[in-house]
Structure formats: structure tokens, C-alpha cells
C-alpha positions as CSV (number, residue, x, y, z in Angstrom):
1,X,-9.1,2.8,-1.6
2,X,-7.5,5.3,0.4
3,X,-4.1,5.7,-2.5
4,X,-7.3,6.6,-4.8
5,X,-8.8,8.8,-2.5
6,X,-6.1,10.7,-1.9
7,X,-5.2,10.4,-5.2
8,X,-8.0,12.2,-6.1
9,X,-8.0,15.1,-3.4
10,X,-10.3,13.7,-1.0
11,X,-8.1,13.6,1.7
12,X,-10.8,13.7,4.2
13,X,-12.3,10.7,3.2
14,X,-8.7,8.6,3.5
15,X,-8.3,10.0,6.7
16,X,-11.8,8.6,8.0
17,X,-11.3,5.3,6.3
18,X,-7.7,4.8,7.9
19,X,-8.8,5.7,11.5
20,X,-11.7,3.1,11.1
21,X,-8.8,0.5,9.8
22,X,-6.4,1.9,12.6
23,X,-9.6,1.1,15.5
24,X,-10.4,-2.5,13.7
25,X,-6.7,-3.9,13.8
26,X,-7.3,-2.8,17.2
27,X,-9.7,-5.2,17.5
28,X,-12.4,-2.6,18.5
29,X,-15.7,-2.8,17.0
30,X,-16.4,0.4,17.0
31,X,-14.1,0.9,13.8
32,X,-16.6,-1.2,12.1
33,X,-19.7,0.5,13.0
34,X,-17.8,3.9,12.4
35,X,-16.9,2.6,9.0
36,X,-20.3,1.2,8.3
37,X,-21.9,4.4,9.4
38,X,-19.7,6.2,6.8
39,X,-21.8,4.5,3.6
40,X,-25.6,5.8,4.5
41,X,-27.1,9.1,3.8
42,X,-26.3,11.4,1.4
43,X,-23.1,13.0,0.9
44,X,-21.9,9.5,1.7
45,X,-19.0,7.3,0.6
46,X,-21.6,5.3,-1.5
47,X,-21.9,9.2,-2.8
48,X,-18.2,10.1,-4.0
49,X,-17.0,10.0,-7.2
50,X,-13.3,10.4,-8.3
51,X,-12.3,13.5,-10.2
52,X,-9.0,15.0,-12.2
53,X,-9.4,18.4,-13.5
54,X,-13.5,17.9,-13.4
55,X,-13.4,14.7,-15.3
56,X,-14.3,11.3,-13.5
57,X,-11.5,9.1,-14.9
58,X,-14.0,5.5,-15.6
59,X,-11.4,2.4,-14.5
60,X,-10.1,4.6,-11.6
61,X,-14.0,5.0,-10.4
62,X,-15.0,1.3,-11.4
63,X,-11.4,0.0,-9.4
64,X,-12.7,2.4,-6.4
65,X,-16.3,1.1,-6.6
66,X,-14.9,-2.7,-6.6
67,X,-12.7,-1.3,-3.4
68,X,-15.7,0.4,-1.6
69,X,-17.6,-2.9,-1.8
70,X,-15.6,-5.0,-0.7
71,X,-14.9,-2.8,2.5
72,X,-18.3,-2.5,2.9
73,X,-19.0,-6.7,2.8
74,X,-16.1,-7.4,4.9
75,X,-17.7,-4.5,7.7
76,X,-20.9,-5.6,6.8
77,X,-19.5,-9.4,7.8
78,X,-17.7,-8.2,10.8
79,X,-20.9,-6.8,12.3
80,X,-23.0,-10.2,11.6
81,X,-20.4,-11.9,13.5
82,X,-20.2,-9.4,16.4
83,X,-24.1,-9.8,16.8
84,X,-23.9,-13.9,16.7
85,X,-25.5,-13.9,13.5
86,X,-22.4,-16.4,12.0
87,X,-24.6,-19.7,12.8
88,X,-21.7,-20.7,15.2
């Protein structure tokens, strides 16, 4: 997510996304809420849309979207186990 990112000239968004992954290999929770956080509202990472030269490039954006969700159910995982809610 964050090669297409950069790809892409959103810089700012890889950065974010690699400091939540740097905090969660940590072990630290708070990389998971920070990376949760970082789908809601607008102007959110639900928002972005890759673009070269003002034209949104479709398997790039449907390989990104695929990428985006799958960090977002593994977070979204993460944080149901943190709060007990695994059933163990």
C-alpha cells in the first residue's frame, strides 16, 4: 500500500501508514487505533484515490482498494481482540 502510495505522490499518506506499522510490530496498540482512526471522516484514506498526470490508473486503484481493506480488517481484528471480543 505504501510502494502505491508513494508511487503515486502521496508521500504523506505512506509516511502515516508506516509509523502505525513501525508502533504495531512494537506491539503497541496505539498503532492500531492510530491506523484505524486514519479511515473515518472525510479527506480520509477511505477518501484517496491514486493519480498519474490527473488520470486514476483502474488496476493500480482496484490493487490499492484490495490493500486498504485488508489493513483495515486486520486493524479492525486487532482491536476486537484487544477489547476481549475474540470469544477466548
Amino acid at each position: 500500500m505504501t510502494t502505491l502510495l508513494k508511487l503515486h505522490g502521496d508521500g504523506g499518506w505512506a509516511e502515516q501508514i508506516e509509523q502505525c506499522r513501525s508502533i504495531i510490530a512494537r506491539s503497541d496498540y496505539y498503532g492500531v487505533d492510530r491506523l484505524l482512526r486514519l479511515y473515518g471522516g472525510m479527506g480520509s484514506l477511505n477518501d484517496v484515490v491514486l493519480q498519474s498526470g490527473g488520470v486514476a490508473p483502474p488496476e493500480e486503484n482496484e490493487r490499492f482498494d484490495a490493500l486498504r481493506t485488508d489493513a483495515w480488517e486486520q486493524a479492525h481484528a486487532l482491536a476486537r481482540d484487544e477489547a476481549g471480543g475474540n470469544g477466548n
